[in-house]
C-alpha positions as CSV (number, residue, x, y, z in Angstrom):
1,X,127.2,171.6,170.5
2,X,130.2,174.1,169.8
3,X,131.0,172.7,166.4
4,X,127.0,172.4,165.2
5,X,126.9,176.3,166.3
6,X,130.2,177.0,164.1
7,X,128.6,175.0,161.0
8,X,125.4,176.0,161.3
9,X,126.4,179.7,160.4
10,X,124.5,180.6,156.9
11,X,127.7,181.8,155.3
12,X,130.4,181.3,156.3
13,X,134.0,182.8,154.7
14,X,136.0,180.8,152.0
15,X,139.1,178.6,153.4
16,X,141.9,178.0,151.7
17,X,142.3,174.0,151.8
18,X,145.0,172.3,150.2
19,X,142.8,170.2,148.4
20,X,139.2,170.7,146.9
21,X,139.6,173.9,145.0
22,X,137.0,174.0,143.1
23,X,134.5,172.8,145.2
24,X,135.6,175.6,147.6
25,X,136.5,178.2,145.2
26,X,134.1,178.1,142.5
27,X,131.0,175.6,144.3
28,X,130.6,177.3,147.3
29,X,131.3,180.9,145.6
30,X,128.6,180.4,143.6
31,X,126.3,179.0,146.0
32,X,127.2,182.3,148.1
33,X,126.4,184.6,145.5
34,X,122.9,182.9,144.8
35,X,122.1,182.5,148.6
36,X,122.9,186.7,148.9
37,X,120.4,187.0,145.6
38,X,117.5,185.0,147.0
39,X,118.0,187.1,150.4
40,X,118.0,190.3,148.7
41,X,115.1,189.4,146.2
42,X,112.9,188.3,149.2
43,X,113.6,191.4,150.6
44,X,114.8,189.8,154.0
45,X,116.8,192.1,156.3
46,X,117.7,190.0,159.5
47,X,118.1,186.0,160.3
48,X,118.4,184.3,163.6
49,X,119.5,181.1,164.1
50,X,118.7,179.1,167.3
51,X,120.5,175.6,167.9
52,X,118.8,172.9,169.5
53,X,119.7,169.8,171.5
54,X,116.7,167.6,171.1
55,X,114.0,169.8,171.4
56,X,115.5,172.5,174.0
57,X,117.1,175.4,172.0
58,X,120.8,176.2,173.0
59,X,120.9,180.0,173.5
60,X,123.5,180.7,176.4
61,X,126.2,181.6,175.0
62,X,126.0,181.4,171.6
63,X,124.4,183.8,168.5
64,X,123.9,182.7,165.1
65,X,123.0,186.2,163.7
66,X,122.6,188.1,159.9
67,X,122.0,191.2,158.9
68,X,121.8,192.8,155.5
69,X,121.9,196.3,154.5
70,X,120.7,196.1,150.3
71,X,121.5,199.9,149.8
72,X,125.3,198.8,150.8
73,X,125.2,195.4,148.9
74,X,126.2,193.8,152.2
75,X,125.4,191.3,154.7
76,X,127.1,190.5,158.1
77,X,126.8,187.3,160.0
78,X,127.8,187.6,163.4
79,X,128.5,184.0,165.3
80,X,129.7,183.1,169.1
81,X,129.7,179.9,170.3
82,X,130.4,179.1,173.9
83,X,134.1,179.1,174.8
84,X,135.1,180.3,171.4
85,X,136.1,183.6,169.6
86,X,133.1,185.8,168.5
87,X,133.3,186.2,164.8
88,X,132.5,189.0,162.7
89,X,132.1,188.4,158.8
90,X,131.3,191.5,156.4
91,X,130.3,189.9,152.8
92,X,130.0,192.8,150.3
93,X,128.4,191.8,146.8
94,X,128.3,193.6,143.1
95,X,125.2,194.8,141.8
96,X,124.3,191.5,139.9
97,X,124.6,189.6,143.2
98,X,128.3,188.5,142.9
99,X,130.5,188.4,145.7
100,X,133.5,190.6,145.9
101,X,134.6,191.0,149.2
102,X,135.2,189.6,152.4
103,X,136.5,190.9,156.1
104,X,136.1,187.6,158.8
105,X,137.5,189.7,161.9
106,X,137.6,187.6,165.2
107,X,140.0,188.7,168.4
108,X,143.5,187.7,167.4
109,X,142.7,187.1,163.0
110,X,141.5,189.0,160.4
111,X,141.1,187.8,156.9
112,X,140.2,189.8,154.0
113,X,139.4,188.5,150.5
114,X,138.4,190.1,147.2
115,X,137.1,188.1,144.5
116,X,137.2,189.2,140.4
117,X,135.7,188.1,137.7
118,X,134.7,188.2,133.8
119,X,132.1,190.0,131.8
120,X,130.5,186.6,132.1
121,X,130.6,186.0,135.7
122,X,133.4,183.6,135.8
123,X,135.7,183.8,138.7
124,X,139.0,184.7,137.4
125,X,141.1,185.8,141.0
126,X,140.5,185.2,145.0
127,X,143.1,187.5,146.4
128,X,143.3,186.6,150.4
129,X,145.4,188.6,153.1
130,X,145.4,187.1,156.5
131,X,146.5,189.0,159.6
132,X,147.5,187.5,163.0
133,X,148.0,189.9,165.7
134,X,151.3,189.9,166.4
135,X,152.5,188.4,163.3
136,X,153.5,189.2,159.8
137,X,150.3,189.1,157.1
138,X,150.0,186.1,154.7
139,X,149.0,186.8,151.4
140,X,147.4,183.7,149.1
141,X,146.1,184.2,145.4
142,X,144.2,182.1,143.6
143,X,144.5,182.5,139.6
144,X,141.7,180.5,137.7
145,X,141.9,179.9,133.7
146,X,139.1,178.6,131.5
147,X,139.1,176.3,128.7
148,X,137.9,177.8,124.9
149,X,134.2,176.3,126.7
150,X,134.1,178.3,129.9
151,X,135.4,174.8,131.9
152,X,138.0,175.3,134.4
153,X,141.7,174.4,133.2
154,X,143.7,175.7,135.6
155,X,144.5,177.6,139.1
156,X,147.6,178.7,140.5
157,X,147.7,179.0,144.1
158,X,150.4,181.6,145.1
159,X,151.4,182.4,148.6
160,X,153.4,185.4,149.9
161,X,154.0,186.2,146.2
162,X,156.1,183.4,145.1
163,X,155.5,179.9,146.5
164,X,153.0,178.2,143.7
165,X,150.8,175.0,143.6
166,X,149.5,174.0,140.4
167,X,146.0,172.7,140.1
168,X,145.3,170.9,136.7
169,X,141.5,169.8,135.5
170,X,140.8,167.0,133.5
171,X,137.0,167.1,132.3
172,X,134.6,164.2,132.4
173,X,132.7,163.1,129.6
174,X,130.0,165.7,130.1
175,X,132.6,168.5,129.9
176,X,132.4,169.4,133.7
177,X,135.6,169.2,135.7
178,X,136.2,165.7,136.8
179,X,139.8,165.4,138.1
180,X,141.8,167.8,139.5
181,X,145.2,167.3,139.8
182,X,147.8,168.9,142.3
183,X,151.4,169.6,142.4
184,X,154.2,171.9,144.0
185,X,157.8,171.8,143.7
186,X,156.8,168.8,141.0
187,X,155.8,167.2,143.6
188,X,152.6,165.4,143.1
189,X,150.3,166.6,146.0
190,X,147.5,164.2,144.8
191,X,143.9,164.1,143.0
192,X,140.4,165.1,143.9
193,X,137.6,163.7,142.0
194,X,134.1,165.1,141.2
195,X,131.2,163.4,140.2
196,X,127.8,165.1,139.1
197,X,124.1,163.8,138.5
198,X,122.2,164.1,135.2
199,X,121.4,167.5,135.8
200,X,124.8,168.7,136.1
201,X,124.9,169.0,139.9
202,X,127.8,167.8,141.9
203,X,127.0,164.9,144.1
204,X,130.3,163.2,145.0
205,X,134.1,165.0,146.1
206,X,136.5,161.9,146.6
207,X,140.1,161.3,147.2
208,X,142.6,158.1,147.5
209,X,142.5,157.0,151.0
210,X,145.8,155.3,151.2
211,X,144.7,153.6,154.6
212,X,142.1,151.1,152.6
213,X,143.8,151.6,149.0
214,X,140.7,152.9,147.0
215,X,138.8,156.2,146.5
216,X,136.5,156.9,149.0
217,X,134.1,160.7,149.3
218,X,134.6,163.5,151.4
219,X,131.1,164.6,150.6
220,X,128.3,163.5,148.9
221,X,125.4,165.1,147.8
222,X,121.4,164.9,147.6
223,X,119.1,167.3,146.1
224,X,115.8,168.4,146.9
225,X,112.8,168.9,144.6
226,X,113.5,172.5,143.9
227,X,117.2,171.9,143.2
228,X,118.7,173.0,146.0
229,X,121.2,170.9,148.5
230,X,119.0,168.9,150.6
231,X,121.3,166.5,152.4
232,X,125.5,166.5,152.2
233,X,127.2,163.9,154.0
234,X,130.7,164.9,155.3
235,X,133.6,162.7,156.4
236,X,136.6,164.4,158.1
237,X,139.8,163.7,156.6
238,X,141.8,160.7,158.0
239,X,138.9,159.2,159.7
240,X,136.2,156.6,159.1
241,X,133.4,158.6,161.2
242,X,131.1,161.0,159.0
243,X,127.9,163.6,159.7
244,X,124.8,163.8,157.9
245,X,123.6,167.5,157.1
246,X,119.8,167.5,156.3
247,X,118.3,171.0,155.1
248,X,115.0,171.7,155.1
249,X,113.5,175.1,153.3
250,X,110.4,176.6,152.7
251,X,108.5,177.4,149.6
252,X,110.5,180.3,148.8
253,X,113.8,178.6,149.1
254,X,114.9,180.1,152.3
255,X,116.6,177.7,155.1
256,X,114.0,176.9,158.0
257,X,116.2,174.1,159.6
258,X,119.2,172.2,159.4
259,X,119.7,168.9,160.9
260,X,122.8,166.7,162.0
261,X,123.4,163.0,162.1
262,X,126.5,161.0,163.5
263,X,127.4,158.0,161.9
264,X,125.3,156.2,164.1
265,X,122.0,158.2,162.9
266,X,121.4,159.5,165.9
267,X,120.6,163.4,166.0
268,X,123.5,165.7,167.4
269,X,121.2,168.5,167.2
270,X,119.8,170.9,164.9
271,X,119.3,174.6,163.6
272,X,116.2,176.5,163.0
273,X,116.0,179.9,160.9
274,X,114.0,182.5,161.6
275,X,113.6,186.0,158.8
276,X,112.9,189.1,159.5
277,X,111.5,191.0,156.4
């Protein structure tokens, strides 16, 4: 139950991966961004999440909690899960909905992130500073470029000011970014592939699993009638196990429940959403 309780928080902050850029940096930016828009549009000011186990809710122990102050252009989701750090994560958003900065504070960690962009909304830098207690920061920039179409090209990934990874994109038919390829220290660190429907939506993020000597996903995704993620299948790295994520929303858009599968199909347990407007 402690790992449904960490997932099912609504927003949670950007992690620096080795692999899957733009899904993280550019996907799930977005998707941030739009979630904060349709919160602030439907005036909502609070959300509580309650996990269940079958059909007894979990609530010893653990809070699923947001709360958004429009006249600030921020929201804060608060999280606990039992026998884990309570997390604190202050999201702070332009005018136009766009995120811009991040502060994920738990006891012994605090990361801060601020994201810039173009006239056109394009993300252009994530600048990330982490803090240990007890340690020295971290500092990790992310520099995207754009081809002459407003495709990605190019990120460099630059950590305590000099160490860089260079992140290459090799557009599919359609245009959209379809490879992208990663090295350091010309070292090739390997190749993520994205595939997307008709509409343009991503529905596939694979790699090269060396273990069966083909390309196998890391997600998948299905989309709902009003275009919005209504199933993603996720298979942690180096195994053959996966989880199914089913999302359910009302007629406005807003999350009511999200529900998870094992391999198996059996229910691990879900999380329902209430608003407060």
């Amino acid at each position: 139950m402690k790992r449904l309780a960490l997932v099912a928080a609504l927003i949670a902050s950007v992690n620096f991966a080795d692999a899957q850029y733009y899904y993280k940096d550019i996907v799930v930016t977005r998707q941030i961004s739009g979630t904060y828009k349709l919160l602030r549009d439907n005036k909502v000011r609070g959300i509580q999440g309650t996990p269940f186990e079958g059909n007894r809710p979990v609530t010893e122990g653990i809070l699923l909690q947001q709360t958004l102050y429009p006249q600030q252009n921020m929201l804060i989701t608060h999280t606990k899960a039992a026998n884990t750090t309570e997390s604190w994560l202050k999201s702070y958003y332009s005018q136009s909905g766009l995120l811009v900065r991040t502060i994920d504070s738990a006891q012994d960690l605090v990361n801060r992130s601020n994201y810039t962009y173009d006239d056109g909304g394009k993300l252009l830098v994530i600048s990330s500073t982490l803090t240990p207690r007890n340690n020295p920061a971290e500092t990790e920039v992310h520099q995207w470029t754009y081809t002459a179409t407003g495709k990605p090209a190019q990120m460099l990934k630059i950590k305590n000011g000099s160490d860089t990874t260079f992140v290459n994109y090799t557009a599919d038919e359609q245009g959209n970014a379809g490879e992208e390829h990663v090295t350091r220290k010309k070292n090739n660190l390997g190749t993520t592939y994205y595939y997307y429907n008709g509409g343009g939506q991503l529905t596939d993020i694979a790699r090269y699993n060396k273990r069966v000597d083909k390309v196998l996903p890391d997600y998948i995704f299905e989309y709902n009638d009003q275009g919005l993620v209504g199933q993603m299948i996720v298979v942690p790295e180096g195994t053959s196990d996966y989880q199914i994520w089913r999302y359910l929303y009302n007629d406005k858009g807003l999350k009511e429940k999200e529900i998870c599968f094992n391999k198996q199909k059996q229910m691990v347990g879900r999380v329902e959403y209430a608003y407060q407007f």
